[in-house]
N, C-alpha and C positions, 0 to 999 in steps of 0.2 A: 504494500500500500504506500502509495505516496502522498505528499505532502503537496496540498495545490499553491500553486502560485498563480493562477490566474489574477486574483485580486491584485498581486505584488506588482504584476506584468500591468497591470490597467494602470494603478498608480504611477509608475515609474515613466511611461510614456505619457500619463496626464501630469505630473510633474516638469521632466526632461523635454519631452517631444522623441527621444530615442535612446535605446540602451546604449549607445557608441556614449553619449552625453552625459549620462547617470553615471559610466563604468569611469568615466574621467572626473565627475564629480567626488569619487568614492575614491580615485586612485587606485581604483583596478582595471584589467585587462577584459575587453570586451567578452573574451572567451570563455574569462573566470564566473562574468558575470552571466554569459549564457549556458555555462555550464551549469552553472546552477540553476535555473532556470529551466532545464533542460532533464532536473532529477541526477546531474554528471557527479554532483559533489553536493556538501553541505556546508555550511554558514557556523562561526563559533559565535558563540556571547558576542563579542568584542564588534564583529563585522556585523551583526544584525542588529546592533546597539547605533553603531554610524553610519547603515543604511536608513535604519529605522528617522534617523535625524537628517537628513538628507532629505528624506520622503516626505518631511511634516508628521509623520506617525508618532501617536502619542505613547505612552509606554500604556495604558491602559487596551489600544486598539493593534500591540503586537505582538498577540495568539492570532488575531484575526489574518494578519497579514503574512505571517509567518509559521504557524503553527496548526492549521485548521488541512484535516486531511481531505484527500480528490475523493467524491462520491464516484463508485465504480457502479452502475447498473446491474453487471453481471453478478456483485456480491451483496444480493440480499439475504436477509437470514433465512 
């Protein structure tokens, strides 16, 4: 099961306008950041703390953003 990011994906282009812009906001590598994005890798404390602030995300609204897992269709109970 994965962790969705779609939400993270909406913000960061309604924020930036594009992940090329956000990944240079954050002082990461586009790849890093599409990797993630992408389910490639995962975010520690520290980098979901100064994305989180980058995005305007409050610390209250970052489960939402970061922590909220992908409904899959195929796995209902």
């Amino acid at each position: 099961m994965n962790l969705s990011v779609a939400k993270l994906r909406g913000r960061i282009i309604e924020v930036f306008g594009t992940i090329d812009k956000f990944a240079e906001a954050v002082g990461q590598s586009r790849a890093f950041v599409s990797n993630y994005l992408n389910h490639k890798t995962f975010l520690n404390q520290v980098t979901i703390l100064k994305w989180a602030k980058q995005l305007h995300i409050s610390d209250d609204e970052i489960t939402t953003y970061f922590f909220t897992l992908e409904v899959d269709e195929t796995e209902q109970d």
